[in-house]
N, C-alpha and C positions, 0 to 999 in steps of 0.2 A: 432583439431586445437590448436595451440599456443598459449597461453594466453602473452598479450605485456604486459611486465615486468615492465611498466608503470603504470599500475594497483598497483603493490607492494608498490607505494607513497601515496597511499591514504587512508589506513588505522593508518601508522606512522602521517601522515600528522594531522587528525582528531584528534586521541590522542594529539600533540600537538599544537591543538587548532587553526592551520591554514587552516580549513575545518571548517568552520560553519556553511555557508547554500548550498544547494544541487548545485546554480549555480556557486560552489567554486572549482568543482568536475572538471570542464573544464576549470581552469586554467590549473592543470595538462592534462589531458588529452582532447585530442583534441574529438569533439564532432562526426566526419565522423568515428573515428576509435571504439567509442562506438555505431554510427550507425549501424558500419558492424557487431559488436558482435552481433549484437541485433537482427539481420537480417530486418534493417527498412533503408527505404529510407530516403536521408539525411533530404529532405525538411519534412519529417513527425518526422522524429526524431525531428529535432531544435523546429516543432510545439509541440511536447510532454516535450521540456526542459523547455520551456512558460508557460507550463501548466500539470504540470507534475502529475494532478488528472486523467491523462487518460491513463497515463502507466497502463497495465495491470498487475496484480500481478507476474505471473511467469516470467515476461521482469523486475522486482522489486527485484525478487528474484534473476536471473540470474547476473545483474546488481553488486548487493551489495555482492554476492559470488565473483564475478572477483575483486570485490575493496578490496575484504575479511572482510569486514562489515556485523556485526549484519543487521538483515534485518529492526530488529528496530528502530536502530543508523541509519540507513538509512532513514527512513519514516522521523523520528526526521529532517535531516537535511530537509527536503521536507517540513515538517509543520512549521517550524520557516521561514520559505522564501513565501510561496505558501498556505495562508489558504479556507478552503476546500471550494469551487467556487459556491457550493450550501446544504450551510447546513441548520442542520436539527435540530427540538428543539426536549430534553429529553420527551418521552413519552414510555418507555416501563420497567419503572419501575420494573415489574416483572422478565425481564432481569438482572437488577443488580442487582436485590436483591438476587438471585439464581449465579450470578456471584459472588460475595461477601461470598455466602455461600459453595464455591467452588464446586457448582454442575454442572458449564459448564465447559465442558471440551476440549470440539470442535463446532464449524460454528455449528452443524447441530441440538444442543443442543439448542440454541436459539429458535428453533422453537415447544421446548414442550412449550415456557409459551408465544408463541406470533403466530399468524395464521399465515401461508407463505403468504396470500393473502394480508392483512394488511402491510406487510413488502414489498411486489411487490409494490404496491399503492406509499407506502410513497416515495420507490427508484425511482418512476416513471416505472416500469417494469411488463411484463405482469407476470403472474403466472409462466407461461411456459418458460419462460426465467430464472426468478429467478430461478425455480426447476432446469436447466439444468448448471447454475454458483453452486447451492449446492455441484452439483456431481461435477463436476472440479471447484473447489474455483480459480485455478490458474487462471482463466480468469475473474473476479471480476477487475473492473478498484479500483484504489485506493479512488476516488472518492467515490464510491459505498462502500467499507472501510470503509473509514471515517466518510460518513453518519450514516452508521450500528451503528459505536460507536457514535456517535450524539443521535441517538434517542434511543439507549440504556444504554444512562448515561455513559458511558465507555470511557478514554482513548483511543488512538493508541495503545500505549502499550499493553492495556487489551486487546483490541481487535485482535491484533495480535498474541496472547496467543493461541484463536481459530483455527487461519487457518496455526498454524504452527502443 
């Protein structure tokens, strides 16, 4: 498939400062023609631009590759416009502190200093769910993201250090 050469505006555009927050992305670009990249119907799409904590990561990733933006620079514009809809207070201190000591180095790394089960509870998620987001991270809503670095003292930023 064709990538629409429309996409090419918005990574110039960000650098010069005329892309601040995420719903800046659809002045340029019309919202039905990043639906169809996405492979999402229009009316579920326009509900994910509302609330863009439930895009799931690889539709994030997908996304910010066509705009040719860092996947970071991306989240960035989404957290300045859209804060995370159910957060969560720092409690896994031993997460960042092994963050900091540059001992994680990936998502799965997290869970030598924090149970899975504990971290299912807090996400609201059964066990078996979270175990099956570890193996494909790409299906982690950004919400669930966000949370992660919530309750593990951590940035977006940081956090997405993990799952790239």
């Amino acid at each position: 498939m064709v990538r629409d050469p429309r996409y090419n505006l918005i990574r110039p555009k960000y650098k010069r400062d005329e892309i601040r927050l995420f719903s800046d992305i659809f002045i340029t670009l019309p919202k039905s023609l990043v639906a169809k990249d996405l492979g999402k119907e229009k009316g579920r799409f326009n509900e994910l631009v509302d609330n863009p904590n439930e895009f799931i990561w690889s539709e994030l990733k997908k996304f910010s590759s066509n705009c040719e933006m860092d996947i970071a620079e991306f989240c960035l514009l989404i957290e300045k416009e859209h804060p995370n809809d159910q957060p969560k207070i720092f409690k896994y201190r031993d997460v960042k502190m092994m963050f900091e000591e540059g001992k994680l180095k990936r998502l799965e790394d997290i869970f030598d200093y924090v149970n899975r089960s504990t971290v299912a509870k807090d996400l609201g998620k059964k066990r078996d769910t979270l175990n099956r987001l570890i193996e494909n991270a790409d299906r982690f809503s950004l919400r669930d993201i966000r949370s992660l670095a919530e309750l593990s003292g951590l940035t977006l930023n940081e956090i997405l250090t993990l799952f790239n």
